[in-house]
C-alpha positions as CSV (number, residue, x, y, z in Angstrom):
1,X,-8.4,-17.3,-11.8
2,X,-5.5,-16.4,-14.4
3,X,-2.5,-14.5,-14.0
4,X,-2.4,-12.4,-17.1
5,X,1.1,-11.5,-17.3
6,X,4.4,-13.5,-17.2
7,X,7.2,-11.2,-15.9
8,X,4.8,-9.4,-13.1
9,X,6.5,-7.1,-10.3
10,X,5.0,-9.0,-7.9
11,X,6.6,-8.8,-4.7
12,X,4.0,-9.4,-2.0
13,X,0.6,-11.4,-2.0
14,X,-1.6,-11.1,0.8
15,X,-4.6,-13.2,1.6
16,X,-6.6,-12.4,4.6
17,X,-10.1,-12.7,6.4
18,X,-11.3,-11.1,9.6
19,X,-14.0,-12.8,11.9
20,X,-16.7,-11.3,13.5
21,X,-15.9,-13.4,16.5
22,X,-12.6,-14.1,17.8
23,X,-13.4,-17.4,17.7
24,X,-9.4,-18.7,17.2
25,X,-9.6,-17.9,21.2
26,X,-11.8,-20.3,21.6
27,X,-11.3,-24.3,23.0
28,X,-7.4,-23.7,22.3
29,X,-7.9,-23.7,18.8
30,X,-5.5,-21.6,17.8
31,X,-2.6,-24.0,19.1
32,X,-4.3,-26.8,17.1
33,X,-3.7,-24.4,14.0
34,X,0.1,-23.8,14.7
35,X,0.6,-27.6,15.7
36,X,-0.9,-29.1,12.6
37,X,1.3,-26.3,10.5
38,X,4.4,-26.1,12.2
39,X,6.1,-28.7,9.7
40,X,5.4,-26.4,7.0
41,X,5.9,-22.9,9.3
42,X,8.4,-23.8,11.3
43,X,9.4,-20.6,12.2
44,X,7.2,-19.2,15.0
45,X,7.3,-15.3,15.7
46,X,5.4,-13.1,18.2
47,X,4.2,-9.4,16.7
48,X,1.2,-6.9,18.6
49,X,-2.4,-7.3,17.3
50,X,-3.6,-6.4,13.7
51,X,-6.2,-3.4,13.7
52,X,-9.3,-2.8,11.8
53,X,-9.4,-0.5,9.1
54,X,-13.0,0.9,8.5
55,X,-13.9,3.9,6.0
56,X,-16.6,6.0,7.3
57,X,-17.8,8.3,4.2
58,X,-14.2,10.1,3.8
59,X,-12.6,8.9,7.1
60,X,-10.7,5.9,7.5
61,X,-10.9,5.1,10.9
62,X,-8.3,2.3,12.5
63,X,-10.1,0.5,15.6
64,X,-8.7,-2.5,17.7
65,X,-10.6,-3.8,21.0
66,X,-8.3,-6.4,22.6
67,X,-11.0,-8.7,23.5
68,X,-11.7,-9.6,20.0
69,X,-8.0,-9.5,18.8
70,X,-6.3,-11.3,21.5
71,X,-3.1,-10.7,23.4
72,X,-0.7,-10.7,20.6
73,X,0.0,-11.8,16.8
74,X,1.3,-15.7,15.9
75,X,3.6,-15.2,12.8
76,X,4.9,-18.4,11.2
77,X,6.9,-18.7,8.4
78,X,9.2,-21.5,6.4
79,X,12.6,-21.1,7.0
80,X,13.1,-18.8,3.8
81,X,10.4,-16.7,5.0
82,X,8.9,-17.1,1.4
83,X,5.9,-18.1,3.1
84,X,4.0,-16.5,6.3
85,X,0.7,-17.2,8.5
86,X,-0.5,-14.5,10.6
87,X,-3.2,-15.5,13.4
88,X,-4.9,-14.1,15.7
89,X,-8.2,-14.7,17.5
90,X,-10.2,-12.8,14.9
91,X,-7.8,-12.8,11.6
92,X,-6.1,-15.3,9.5
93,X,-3.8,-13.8,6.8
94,X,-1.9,-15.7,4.2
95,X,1.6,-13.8,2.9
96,X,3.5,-14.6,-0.2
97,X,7.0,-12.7,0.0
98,X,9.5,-12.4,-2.7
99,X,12.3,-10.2,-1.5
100,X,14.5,-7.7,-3.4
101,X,17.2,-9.5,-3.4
102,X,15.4,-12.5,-5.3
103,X,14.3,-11.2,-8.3
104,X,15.1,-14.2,-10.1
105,X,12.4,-15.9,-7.9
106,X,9.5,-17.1,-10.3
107,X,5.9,-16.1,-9.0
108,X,3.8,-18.9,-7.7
109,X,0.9,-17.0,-9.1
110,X,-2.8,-16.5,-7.9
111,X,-4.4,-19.5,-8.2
112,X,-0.9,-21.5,-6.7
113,X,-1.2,-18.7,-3.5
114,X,-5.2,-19.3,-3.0
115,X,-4.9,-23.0,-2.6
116,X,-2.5,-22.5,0.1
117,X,-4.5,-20.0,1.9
118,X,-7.2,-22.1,1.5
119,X,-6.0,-25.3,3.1
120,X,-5.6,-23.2,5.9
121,X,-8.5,-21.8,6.1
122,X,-10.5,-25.2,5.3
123,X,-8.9,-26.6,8.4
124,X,-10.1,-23.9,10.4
125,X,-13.7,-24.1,9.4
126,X,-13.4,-27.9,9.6
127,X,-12.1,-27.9,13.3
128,X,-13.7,-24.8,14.8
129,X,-16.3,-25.2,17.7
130,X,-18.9,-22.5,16.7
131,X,-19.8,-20.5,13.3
132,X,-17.2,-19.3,10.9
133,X,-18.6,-15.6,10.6
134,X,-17.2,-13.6,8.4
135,X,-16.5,-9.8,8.8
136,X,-14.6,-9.1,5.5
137,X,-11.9,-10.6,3.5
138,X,-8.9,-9.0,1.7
139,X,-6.3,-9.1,-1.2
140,X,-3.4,-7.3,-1.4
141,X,-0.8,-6.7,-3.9
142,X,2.6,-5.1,-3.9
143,X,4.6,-4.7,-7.0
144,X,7.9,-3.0,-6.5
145,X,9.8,-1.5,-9.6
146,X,13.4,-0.9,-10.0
147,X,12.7,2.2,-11.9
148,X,15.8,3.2,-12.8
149,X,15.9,0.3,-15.3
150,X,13.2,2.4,-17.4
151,X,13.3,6.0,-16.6
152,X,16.4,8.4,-15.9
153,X,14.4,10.7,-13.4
154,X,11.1,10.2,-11.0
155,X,9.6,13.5,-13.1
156,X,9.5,10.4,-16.4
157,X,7.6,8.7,-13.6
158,X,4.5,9.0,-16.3
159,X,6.4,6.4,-18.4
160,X,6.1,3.8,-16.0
161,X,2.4,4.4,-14.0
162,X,-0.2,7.4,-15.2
163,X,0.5,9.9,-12.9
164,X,1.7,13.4,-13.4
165,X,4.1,14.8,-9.8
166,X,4.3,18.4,-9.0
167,X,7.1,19.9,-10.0
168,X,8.7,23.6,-9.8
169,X,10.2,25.4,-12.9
170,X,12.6,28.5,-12.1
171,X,13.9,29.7,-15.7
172,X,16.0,26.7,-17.3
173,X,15.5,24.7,-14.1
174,X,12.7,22.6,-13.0
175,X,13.1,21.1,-9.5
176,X,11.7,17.3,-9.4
177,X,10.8,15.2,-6.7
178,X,13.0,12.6,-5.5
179,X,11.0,10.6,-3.0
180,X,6.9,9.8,-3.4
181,X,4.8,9.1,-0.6
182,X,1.2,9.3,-1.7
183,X,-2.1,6.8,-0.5
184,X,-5.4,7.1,-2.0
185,X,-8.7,5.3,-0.9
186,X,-11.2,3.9,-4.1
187,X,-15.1,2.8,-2.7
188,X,-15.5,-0.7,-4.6
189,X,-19.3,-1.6,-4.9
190,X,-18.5,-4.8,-6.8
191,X,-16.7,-5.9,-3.7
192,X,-18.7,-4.5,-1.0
193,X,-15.9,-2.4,0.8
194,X,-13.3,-0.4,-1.2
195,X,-9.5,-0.5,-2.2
196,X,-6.8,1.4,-0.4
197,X,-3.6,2.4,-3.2
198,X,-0.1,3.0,-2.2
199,X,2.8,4.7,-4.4
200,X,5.8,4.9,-2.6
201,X,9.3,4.8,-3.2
202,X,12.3,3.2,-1.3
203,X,15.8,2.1,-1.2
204,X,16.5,-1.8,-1.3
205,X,20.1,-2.8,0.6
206,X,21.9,-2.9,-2.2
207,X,21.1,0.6,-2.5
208,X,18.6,0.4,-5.4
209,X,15.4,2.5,-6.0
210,X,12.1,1.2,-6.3
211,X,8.7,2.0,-6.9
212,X,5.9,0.3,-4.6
213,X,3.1,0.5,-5.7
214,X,0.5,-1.5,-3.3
215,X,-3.0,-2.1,-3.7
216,X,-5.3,-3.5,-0.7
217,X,-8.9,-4.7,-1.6
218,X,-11.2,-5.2,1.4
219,X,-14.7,-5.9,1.8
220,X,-17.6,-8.4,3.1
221,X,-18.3,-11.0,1.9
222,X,-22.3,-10.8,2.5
223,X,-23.8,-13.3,0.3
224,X,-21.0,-14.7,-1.6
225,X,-19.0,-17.6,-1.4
226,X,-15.3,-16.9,-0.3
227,X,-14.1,-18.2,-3.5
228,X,-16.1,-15.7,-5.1
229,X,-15.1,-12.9,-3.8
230,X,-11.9,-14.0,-3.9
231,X,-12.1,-14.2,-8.2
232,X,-13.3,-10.6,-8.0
233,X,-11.4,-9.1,-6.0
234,X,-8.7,-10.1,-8.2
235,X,-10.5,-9.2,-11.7
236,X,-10.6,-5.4,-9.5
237,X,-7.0,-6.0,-8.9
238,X,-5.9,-7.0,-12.7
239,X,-8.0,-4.0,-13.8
240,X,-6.3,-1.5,-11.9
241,X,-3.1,-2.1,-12.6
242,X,-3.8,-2.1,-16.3
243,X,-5.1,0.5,-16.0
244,X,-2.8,2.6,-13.5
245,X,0.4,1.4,-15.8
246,X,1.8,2.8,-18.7
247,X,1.0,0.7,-22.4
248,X,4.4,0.0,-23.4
249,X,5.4,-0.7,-19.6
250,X,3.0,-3.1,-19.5
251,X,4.1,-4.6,-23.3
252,X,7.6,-5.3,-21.4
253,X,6.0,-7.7,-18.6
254,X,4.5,-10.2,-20.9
């Protein structure tokens, strides 16, 4: 697993599987989990559940039932909040963070982020009463863009990722948009589920504009190894931001 570029816009890596069980419910053993991290995640936060999101043909339907997902949502994080694990009686998720404000802040890569996931996830299966059933697993990325380094306007977006925005000419005047908000949903054979892409854009507290663009890749496992799916879900990632990024865009990352 190789990161193939050395200035990437990463600014959010998360690693996550859901369980066909809620088997963290069971024997107290999601206590165990937060006891044998809480050196490392000392910071212990409370959050409501984490739905399901399942396409159905065209639909994407959320779902939650309380009796798999527990009662509520254990966050815990270092004490920079660099670093976050999510748990709840069906879900482990793994985040990587880098925020705004730290652009300086080197990325720990892929391959440094998976074998941190993985010890957690290793301890699980090792310490879990019953079978380690896998639903589906996910990878998400967020890159976030301060494009205002490389374009003038959001109507250049085209300069940065391949998309053309509606725009509205009225003689010598074309009105541009200023905001994007768009979310499209890809069906990904290779990884038995499908990708969900995000393009936003925001306004960071020192009153800068970004880009986010966001890419979730979920599926099951099935016969695969977790590692495996793991390696191609990311060669799905790489591919589409190569391929959703301008040439010379990309040219300035490496």
């Amino acid at each position: 697993m190789t990161d193939a570029y050395s200035k990437p816009p990463v600014s959010e890596v998360i690693m996550g599987v859901t369980l066909k069980q809620p088997v963290l419910g069971k024997g107290g053993l999601i206590f165990e989990i937060i006891s044998a991290f809480k050196k490392d995640y000392p910071v212990i936060r409370y959050g409501n559940p984490l739905e399901d999101l399942e396409m159905n043909d065209y639909l994407m339907e959320p779902k939650i039932d309380y009796n798999s997902t527990g009662p509520v949502l254990y966050r815990l994080s270092t004490v920079d909040t660099n670093w976050l694990v999510q748990l709840q009686f069906n879900k482990i998720f793994f985040n990587w963070i880098k925020k705004d404000e730290e652009r300086e802040t080197m990325y720990p890569g892929f391959t440094g982020i998976y074998k941190k996931y993985s010890r957690l996830v290793s301890f699980i299966q090792n310490n879990l009463h019953s079978e380690f059933s896998v639903k589906f697993c996910e990878l998400t990325y967020q890159d976030r863009i301060f494009w205002q380094e490389h374009i003038d306007d959001l109507s250049e977006i085209n300069k940065i990722i391949k998309i053309i925005l509606p725009s509205i000419r009225d003689n010598d005047i074309t009105y541009s948009p200023n905001n994007i908000f768009s979310k499209c949903t890809l069906p990904v054979k290779k990884i038995g589920g499908y990708a969900i892409v995000s393009i936003n854009t925001a306004t960071t507290k020192e009153n800068k504009q970004v880009i986010s663009f966001q890419c979730t890749l979920r599926g099951a496992v099935k016969d695969m190894l977790i590692d495996n799916w793991y390696e191609i879900a990311r060669e799905m990632q790489i591919k589409l931001f190569q391929d959703s990024f301008n040439e010379k865009f990309l040219e300035s990352l490496k």
